[in-house]
N, C-alpha and C positions, 0 to 999 in steps of 0.2 A: 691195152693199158700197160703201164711199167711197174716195174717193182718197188714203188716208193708208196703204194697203193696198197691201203687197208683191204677187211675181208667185207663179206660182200653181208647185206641186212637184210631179211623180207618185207618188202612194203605190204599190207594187208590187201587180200583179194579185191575188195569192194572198193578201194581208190585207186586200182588200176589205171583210169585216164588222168588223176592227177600227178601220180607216182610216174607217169609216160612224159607229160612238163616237166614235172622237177629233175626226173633224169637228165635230160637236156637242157633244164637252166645249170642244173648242179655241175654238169662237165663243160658248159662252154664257161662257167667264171671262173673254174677250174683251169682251164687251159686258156682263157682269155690274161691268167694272169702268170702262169708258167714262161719261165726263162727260156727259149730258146735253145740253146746250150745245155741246158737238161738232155736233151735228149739223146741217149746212146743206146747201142744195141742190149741187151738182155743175152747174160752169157748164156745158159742153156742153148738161147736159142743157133748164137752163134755156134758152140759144142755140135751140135745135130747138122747145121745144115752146112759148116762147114766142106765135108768131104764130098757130098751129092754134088750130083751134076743140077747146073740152075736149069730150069725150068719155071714152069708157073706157079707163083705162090698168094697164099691169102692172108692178109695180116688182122686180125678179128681185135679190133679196141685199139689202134694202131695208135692212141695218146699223142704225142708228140713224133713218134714217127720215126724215132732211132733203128727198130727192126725193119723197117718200111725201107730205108734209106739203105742201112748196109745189106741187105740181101740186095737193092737194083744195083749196089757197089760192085757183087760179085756175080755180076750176069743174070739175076735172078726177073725174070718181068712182073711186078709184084701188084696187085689191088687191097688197098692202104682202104681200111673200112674205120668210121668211128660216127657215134650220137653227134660227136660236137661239131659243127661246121666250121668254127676256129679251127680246131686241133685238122681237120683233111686242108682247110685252105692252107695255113701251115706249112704240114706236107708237102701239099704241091708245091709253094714257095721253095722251100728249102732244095726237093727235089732238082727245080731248076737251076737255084743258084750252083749246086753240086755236080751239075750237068748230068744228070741221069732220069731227067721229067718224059722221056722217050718210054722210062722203063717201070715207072707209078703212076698207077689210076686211083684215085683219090674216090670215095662215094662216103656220102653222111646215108647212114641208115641208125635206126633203132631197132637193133636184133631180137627185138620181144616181138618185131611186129614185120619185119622183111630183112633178105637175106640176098646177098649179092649173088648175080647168075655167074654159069661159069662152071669147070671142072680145073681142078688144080694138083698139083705135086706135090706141092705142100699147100698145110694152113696150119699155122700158128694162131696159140689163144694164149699168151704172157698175163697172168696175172689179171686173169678173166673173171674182177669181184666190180660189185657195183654196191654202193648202199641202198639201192630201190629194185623193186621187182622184176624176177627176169628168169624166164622159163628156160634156164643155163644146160639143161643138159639135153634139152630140144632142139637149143641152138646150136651145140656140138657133136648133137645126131645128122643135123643137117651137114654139120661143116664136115663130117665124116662120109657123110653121100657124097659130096660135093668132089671127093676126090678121084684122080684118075688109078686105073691101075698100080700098085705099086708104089702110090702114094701115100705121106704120112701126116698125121693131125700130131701134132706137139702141142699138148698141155702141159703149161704151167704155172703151179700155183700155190699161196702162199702156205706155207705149214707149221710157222713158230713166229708170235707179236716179235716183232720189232720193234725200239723201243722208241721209233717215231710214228707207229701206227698210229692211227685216229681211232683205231675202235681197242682198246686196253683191257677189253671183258676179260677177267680170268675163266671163266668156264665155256670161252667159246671153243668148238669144235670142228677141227678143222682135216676134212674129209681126208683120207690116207688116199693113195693113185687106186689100187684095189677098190673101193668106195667109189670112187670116180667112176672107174670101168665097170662098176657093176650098176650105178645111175644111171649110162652109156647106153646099157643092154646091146649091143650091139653082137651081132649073129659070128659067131665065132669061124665060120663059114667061108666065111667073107672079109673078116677084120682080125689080125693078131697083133695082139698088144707086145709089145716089142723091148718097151721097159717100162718099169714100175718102182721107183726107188725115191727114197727120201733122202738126199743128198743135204752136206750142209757147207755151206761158204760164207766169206766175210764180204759185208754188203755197207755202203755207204748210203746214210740219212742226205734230204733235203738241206738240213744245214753242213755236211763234211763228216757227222758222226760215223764213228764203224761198228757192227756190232756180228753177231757169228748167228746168221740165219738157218730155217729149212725150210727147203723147197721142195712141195709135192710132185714128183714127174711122169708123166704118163702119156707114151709114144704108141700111137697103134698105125697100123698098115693096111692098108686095102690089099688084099689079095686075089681077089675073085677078076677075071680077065674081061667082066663085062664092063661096059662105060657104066658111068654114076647115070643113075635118073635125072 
């Protein structure tokens, strides 16, 4: 997902198979009606993966596909996941016109309910909120197996309304990276968190507006020298 992307709502337990349709009507109108040209990379993420050597990467909520695009820009061989089939067909369009469809695999999953195979270098989660139900920090327990040695899960996500967000609640709460890694639980053994910081930069609205955001960030690492399950 991008960061023009409000924070994320709980659907109620008990309309779970509804709440599983309307996530997936709700992001393909969504991206059925998105510009094209939207689509750019997500500094953070360019920040982190910048210096790494490319390898295998996983792009979780890949939206319209700007981080999808510039990592296979920079030698990365990238698997471009999202609910909406617009937003991966997209993708892959774009990918080819750009000349780099060698280097993105495109997959429509719903990560409440499957998870792409694979072990990776990186995986990215940019602004991983949804309005509808979604067992998030299961899903980023997964994407945290899913990595190879020495590989790193880059989360991030939103931590100050914007003042194009779609959800305006003044008392919504929005989890610190600490929070995050401890929903995580992940065995310290095996995963250290790498950075945890609340940065803040100037971020541009859907209409051109700018305003001075923060960003929750939380980079952890696989360390343990065995392969992912």
């Amino acid at each position: 997902m991008d960061s023009t992307q409000g924070q994320r709502l709980t659907a109620h337990a008990g309309d779970q198979g509804t709440a599983d349709a309307d996530a997936e009507q709700f992001w393909e109108r969504h991206y059925g009606t998105r510009r094209a040209w939207d689509a750019h990379v997500n500094p953070l993420l360019a920040e982190t993966a910048a210096p790494l050597r490319p390898g295998a990467a996983l792009d979780l909520g890949c939206g319209p596909g700007g981080d999808a695009i510039w990592l296979a820009q920079q030698g990365w061989h990238v698997t471009a996941v999202d609910i909406s089939t617009t937003a991966v067909e997209r993708v892959r369009e774009r990918a080819r016109d750009l000349g780099v469809a060698d280097r993105v695999a495109t997959e429509q999953h719903d990560l409440a309910t499957s998870f792409p195979a694979g072990q990776f270098d990186l995986v990215s989660a940019q602004y991983f909120h949804t309005p509808f139900s979604l067992p998030r920090s299961r899903v980023l327990r997964t994407a945290a197996r899913a990595l190879r040695p020495d590989g790193l899960l880059l989360i991030v996500d939103h931590g100050s309304t914007a003042p194009w967000s779609w959800n305006q609640d003044p008392d919504i709460h929005y989890p610190t990276p600490t929070e995050i890694a401890a929903e995580l639980d992940l065995d310290p053994a095996h995963w250290s968190v790498l950075r945890a910081e609340m940065p803040r930069r100037q971020a541009t609205g859907p209409a051109g507006e700018t305003a001075t955001v923060i960003d929750n960030v939380l980079l952890v690492q696989r360390r343990d020298r065995r392969m992912a399950a």
